[in-house]
C-alpha positions as CSV (number, residue, x, y, z in Angstrom):
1,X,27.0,85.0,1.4
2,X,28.3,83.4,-1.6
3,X,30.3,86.1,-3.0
4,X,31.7,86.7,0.2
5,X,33.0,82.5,0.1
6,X,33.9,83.8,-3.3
7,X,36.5,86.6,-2.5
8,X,37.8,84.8,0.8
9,X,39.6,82.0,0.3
10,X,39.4,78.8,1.9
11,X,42.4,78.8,4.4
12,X,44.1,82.3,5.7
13,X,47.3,81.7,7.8
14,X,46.7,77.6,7.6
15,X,43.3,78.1,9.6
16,X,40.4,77.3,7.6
17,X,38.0,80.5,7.2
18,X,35.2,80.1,8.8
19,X,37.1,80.1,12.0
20,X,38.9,83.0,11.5
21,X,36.0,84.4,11.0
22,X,33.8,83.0,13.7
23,X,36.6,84.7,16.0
24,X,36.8,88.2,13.9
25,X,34.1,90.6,15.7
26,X,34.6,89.0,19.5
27,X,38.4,90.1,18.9
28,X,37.5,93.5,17.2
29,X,35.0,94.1,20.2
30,X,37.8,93.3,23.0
31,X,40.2,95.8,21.3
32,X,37.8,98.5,21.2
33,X,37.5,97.8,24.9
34,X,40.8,97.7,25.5
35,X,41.1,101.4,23.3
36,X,38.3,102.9,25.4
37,X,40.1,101.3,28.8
38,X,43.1,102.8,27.9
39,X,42.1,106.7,26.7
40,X,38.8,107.0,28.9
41,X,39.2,104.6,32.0
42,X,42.7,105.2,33.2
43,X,43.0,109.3,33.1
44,X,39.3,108.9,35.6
45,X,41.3,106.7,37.7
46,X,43.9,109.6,37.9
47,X,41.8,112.5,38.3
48,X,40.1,110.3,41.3
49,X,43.3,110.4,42.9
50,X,43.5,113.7,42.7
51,X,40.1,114.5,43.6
52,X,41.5,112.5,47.2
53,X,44.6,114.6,47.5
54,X,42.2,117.8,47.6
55,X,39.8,116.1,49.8
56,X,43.1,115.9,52.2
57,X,43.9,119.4,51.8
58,X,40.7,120.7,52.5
59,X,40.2,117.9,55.6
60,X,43.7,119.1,57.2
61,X,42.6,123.2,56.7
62,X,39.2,122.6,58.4
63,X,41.1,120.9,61.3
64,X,43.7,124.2,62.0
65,X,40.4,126.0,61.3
66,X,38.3,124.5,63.6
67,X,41.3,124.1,66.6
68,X,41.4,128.3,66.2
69,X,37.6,128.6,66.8
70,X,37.8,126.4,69.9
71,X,41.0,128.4,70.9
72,X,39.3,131.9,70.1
73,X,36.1,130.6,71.7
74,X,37.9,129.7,75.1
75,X,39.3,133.3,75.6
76,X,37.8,135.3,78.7
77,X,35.4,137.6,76.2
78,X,36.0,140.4,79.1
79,X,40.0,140.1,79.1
80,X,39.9,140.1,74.8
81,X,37.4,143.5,75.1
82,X,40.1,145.0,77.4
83,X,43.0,144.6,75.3
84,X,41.2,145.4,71.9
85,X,40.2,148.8,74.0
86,X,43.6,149.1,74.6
87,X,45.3,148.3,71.0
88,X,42.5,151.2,69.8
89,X,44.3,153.8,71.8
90,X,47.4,153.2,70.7
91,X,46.8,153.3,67.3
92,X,46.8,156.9,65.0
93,X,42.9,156.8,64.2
94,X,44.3,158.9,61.2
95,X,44.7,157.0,58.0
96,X,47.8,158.4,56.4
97,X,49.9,159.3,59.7
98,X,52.1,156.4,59.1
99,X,52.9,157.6,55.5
């Protein structure tokens, strides 16, 4: 401790040193924060709001999905069967007759 009194004089910027110094590590320790805020924090916060924007996506997909089913699911299965038979008739059963 003395050779540190030694090299450090007694006044730095017209504040007497042992001030400056009681505040040193509580500012070095709030600008790390404020470095690891900055480069880890914020880009989360923006993948989290992108992470919602899917969610959205996938929420407004299930929905059409989900109205089809109840759609298909309402169909008479007898009338569907008919017109299936009838599609099957119509169409070449050989593969390349449309070339």
């Amino acid at each position: 401790m003395k050779k540190m009194k030694e090299v450090i004089p007694g006044k730095l910027f017209g504040k007497d040193t042992a001030v400056l110094l009681v505040w040193f590590w509580p500012i070095l320790i709030i600008i790390f924060l404020m470095y690891v805020f900055i480069l880890v924090v914020i880009p989360k916060i923006g993948q989290i709001s992108t992470g919602f924007g899917q969610i959205k996506k996938v929420n407004v997909e299930t929905k059409k999905i989900n109205d089809k089913r109840i759609y298909l699911s309402t169909l008479d299965q007898d009338e569907l069967k008919s017109k299936s038979n009838l599609i099957e008739n119509g169409v070449l059963s050989e593969k390349n007759s449309y070339c």
